[in-house]
C-alpha positions in Angstrom: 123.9 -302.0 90.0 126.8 -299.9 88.5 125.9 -296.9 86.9 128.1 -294.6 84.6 128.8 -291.2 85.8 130.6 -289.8 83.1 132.1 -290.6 79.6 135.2 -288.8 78.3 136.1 -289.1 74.5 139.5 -287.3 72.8 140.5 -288.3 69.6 137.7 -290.3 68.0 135.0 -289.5 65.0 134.3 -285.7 65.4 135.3 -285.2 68.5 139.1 -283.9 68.9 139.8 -282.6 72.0 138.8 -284.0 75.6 134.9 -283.4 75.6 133.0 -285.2 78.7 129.6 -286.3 78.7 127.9 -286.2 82.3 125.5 -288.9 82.9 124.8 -288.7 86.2 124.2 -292.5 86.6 120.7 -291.8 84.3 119.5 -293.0 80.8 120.2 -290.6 78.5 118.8 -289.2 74.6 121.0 -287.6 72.6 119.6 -285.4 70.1 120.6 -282.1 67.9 122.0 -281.4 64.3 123.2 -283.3 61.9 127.4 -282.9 62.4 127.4 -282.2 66.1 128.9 -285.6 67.8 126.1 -287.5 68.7 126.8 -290.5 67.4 130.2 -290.0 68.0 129.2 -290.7 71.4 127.2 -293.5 70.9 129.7 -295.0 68.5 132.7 -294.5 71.6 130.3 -296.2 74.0 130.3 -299.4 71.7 133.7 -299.5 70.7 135.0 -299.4 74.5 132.4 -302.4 75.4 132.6 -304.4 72.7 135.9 -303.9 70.6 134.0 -302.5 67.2 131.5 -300.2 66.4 128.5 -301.5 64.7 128.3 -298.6 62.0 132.0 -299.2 61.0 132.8 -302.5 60.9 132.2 -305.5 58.7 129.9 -302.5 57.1 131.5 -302.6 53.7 135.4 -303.7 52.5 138.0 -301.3 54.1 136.0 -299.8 56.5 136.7 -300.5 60.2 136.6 -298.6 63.7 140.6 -299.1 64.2 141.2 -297.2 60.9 138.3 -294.6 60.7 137.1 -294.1 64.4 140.5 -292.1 65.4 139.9 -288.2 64.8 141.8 -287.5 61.5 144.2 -285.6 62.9 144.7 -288.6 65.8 148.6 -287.2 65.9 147.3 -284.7 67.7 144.2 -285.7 69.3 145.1 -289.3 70.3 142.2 -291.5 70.7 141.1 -291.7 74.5 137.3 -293.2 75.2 136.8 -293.8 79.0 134.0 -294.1 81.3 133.6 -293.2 85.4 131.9 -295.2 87.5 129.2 -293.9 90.3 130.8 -296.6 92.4 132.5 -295.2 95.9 135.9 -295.2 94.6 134.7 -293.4 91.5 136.4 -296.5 88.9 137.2 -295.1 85.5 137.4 -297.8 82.5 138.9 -297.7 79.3 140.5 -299.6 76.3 143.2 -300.0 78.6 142.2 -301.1 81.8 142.5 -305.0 82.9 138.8 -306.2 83.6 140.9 -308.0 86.5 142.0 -304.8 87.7 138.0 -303.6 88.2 135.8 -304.5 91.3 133.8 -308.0 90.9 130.6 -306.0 90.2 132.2 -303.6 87.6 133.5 -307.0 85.9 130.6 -308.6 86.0 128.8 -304.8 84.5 131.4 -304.9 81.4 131.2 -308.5 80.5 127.4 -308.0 80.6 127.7 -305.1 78.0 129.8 -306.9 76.2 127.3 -309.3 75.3 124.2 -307.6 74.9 124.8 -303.5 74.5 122.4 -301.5 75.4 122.1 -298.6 72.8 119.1 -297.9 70.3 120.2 -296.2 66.9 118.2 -294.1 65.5 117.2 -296.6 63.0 116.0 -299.2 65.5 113.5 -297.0 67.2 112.2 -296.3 63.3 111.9 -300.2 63.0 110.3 -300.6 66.1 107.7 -297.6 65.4 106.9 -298.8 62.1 106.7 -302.3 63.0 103.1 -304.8 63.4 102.4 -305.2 66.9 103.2 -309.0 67.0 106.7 -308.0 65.4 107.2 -305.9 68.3 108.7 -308.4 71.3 111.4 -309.0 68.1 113.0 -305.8 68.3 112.1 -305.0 72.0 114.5 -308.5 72.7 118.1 -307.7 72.7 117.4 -304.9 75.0 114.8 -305.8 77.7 114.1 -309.1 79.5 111.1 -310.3 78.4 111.9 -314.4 79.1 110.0 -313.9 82.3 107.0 -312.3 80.1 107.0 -314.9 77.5 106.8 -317.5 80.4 103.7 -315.3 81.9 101.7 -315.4 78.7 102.7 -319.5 78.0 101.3 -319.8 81.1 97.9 -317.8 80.7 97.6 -319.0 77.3 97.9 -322.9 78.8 95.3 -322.1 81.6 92.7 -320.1 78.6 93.0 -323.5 76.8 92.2 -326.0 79.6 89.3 -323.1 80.3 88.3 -323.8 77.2 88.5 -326.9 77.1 86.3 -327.7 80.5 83.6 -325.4 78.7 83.8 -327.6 76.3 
């Protein structure tokens, strides 16, 4: 499976000039002070996969990622948000690139985070936390496969009644 190996951002949120984020190909937690580009980060990661950024748009009338993700100087810092590849020909992505133009599994790597992304907010881990255990497989859904789970515990919960039943 793909794996990122860096992320460069220039020009977007807080973050001005070219500032690269090495990940190594590894899951990464992004913490510090209020004010010092984390979500920044975060917020570059979705708009390059999926077009928008959650916290911006369709938030509230007038907001949007096109108008208030580019740095507010953007004349000078123009917006730049693209990711390397740990792939042998080191494949770097952006808003720009044609998914044609990628490698079949790189395609298939960006459509994928297209329709699911795979970033926790802040807020969602507070959800989650604070959340009844049987309200838990609701949050954990958009970001883990748990169909083949679901099927697991249908089936033991099918086999505990027929158990129950030949007691019976």
């Amino acid at each position: 499976m793909p794996r990122i190996r860096r992320l460069e951002i220039r020009g977007f949120r807080g973050i001005r000039q070219q500032v690269p984020l090495l990940l190594e190909g590894k899951s990464v937690l992004l913490f510090g002070e209020n004010g010092t580009g984390k979500s920044s980060f975060v917020d570059a990661l979705e708009k390059l996969f999926t077009g928008r950024v959650s916290t911006l748009d369709g938030r509230a009338q007038g907001l949007s990622s096109d108008q208030h993700g580019p740095h507010i100087r953007d004349g000078q810092y123009p917006t730049r948000i693209a990711i390397t590849f740990d792939d042998t020909s080191s494949t770097v992505f952006d808003v720009q690139t044609s998914l044609a133009s990628l490698p079949p599994q790189l395609q298939e790597y960006i459509e994928a985070a297209r329709e699911n992304l795979y970033i926790l907010r802040r807020l969602q881990i507070l959800d989650f936390i604070e959340s009844q255990p049987r309200e838990r497989y609701d949050f954990l859904r958009p970001f883990l496969p748990l169909s083949g789970i679901e099927a697991m515990e249908n089936t033991l919960r099918q086999a505990l009644d027929r158990t129950r039943g030949e007691v019976e």
